[in-house]
LUMMAR-436644 format. One record per residue (C-alpha): residue in three letters; y, z, x. Coordinates in steps of 0.1 Angstrom, whole numbers, plus 5000, padded with zeros to 4 digits. Example, Ala and Ser with C-alpha at 12.3 -4.5 7.8 and 13.67 -1.06 7.14 Angstrom:
Ala495550785123Ser498950715137
END
This chain:
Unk236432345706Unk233032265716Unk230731995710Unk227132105702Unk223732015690Unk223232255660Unk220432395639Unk219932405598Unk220432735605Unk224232735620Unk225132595588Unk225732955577Unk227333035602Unk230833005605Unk232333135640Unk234333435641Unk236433185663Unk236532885648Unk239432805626Unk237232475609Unk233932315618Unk232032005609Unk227931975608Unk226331685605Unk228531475593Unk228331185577Unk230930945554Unk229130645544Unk231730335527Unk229530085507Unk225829985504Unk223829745514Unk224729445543Unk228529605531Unk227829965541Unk229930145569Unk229130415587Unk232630595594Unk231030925609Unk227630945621Unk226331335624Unk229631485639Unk229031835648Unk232332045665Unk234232315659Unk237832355664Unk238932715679Unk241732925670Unk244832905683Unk244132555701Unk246032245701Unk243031935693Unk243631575700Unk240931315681Unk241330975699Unk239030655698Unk239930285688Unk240630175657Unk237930225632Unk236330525654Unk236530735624Unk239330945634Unk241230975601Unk238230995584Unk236831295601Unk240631485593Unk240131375564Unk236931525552Unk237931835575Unk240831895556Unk239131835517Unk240931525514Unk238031355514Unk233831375504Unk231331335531Unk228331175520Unk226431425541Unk226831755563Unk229232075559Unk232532145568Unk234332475569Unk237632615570Unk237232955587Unk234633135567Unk234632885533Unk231932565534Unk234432315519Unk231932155498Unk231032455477Unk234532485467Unk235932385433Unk238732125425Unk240832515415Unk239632725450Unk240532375470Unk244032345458Unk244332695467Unk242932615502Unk245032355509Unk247932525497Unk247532845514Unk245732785548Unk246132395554Unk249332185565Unk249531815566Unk251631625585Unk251331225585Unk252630905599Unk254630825569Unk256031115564Unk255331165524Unk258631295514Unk259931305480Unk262631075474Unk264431215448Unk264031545465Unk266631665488Unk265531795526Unk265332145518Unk263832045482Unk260931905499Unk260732185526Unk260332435500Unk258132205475Unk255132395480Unk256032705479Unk257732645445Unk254732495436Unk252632805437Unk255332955424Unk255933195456Unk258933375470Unk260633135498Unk261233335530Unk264433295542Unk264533415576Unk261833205585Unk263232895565Unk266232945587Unk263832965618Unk262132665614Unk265432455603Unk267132555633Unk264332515656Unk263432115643Unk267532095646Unk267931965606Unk269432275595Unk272631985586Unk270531805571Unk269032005540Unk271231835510Unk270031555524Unk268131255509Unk265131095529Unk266830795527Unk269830945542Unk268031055572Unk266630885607Unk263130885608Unk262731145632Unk264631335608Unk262331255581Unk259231385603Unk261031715615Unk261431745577Unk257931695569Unk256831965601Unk259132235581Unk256832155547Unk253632155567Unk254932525578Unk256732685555Unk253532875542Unk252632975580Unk249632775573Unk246932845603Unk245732505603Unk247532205607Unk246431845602Unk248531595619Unk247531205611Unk249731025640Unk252531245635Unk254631035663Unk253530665649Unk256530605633Unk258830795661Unk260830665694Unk260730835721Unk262731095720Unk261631195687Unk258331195692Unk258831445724Unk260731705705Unk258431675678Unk255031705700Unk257231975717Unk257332225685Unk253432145679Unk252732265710Unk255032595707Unk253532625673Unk250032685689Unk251632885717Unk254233125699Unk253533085663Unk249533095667Unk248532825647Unk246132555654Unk246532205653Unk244231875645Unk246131595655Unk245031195657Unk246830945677Unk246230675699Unk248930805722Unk247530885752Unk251131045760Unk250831225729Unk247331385734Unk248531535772Unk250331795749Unk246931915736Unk245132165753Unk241431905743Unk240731565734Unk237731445719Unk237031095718Unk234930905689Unk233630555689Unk231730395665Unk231830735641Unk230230935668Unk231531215692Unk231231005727Unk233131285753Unk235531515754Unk238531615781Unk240232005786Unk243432005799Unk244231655797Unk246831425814Unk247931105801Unk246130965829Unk242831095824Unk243330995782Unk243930675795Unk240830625819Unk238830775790Unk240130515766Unk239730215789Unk236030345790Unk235630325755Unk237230005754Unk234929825780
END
């Protein structure tokens, strides 16, 4: 991922090794003396096969930006793409489809189905497409997130960090090759949140899928392979091969 001033003209252009990209942009909430600027003219892209941490205080704009990356949400201004498609040229049909097909999301709260076992909500969207569930893999990713006891299960029924693992299997059941993660670990202890910022990571590195992931966890964000920092709704820095330590001077920065 890179962080560049771009031209009107790089709006057509959407990288050979970019998995998404923002341009200019900008999400506006209210009018008038109410008005907040959430993002301010972001311009990154997010590359391939990378593991992205989006950091800054609270009300930086760090959900927002997922947000609007991922179609969940409208900028007031600018372009985002996923791979090849500008987002905002899409209708309400081709976005489903893009979300469905080529996005995952996993979130703090997990967003399970009550009334839906484990393995009903694992499976949800592909039987909401009305697709084929592959087994093998099913089997892979159960195993691997160590829930595969777990599948007649009710949310309810299960810890929280059962829960999450649960919600990582949806996110990847379709081999999505984005994933959006909105503080996946918020809700997590410790050990939890290792073994689940563990499989992200091995997700990148073995499954070769890219990850978007916001936290305030500077212990969280080591696991990326960048962090970019916003304050304010703008893009203020940017670390490669982070420690917790240097996440930790950047955010005291910010802070002061």
């Amino acid at each position: 991922m890179t962080i560049a001033s771009e031209s009107s003209s790089a709006v057509q252009d959407a990288r050979s090794a970019s998995v998404a990209r923002a341009v200019e942009l900008v999400k506006v909430y209210g009018s008038g003396n109410a008005e907040v600027r959430a993002l301010d003219r972001i311009t990154l892209d997010f590359e391939k096969e990378t593991f992205v941490a989006v950091m800054g205080p609270s009300g930086s704009g760090k959900s927002t930006l997922m947000h609007c990356m991922a179609g969940l949400d409208v900028p007031t201004s600018g372009h985002t793409f996923i791979g090849e498609l500008e987002v905002g040229k899409l209708d309400d049909t081709e976005l489903t489809q893009l979300r469905r097909d080529r996005i995952g999301f996993i979130f703090q709260s997990f967003n399970l189905i009550p009334t839906l076992t484990a393995l009903e909500n694992i499976v949800l969207p592909i039987n909401l497409a009305g697709g084929k569930v592959d087994q093998e893999w099913l089997t892979f990713l159960v195993d691997q997130l160590g829930i595969s006891d777990r599948l007649s299960h009710h949310p309810a029924e299960m810890s929280g960090g059962q829960q999450q693992r649960t919600a990582c299997a949806r996110a990847m059941i379709r081999r999505p090759e984005l994933i959006f993660a909105d503080e996946p670990t918020g809700n997590l202890d410790s050990n939890s949140s290792s073994e689940m910022l563990e499989f992200l990571r091995r997700s990148v590195n073995e499954f070769h899928q890219s990850i978007v992931m916001v936290t305030h966890d500077a212990r969280a964000a080591a696991h990326a392979d960048r962090v970019v920092f916003l304050a304010d709704g703008r893009l203020v820095g940017e670390i490669a091969a982070p420690t917790a330590d240097t996440v930790l001077d950047q955010m005291k920065r910010l802070g002061s």
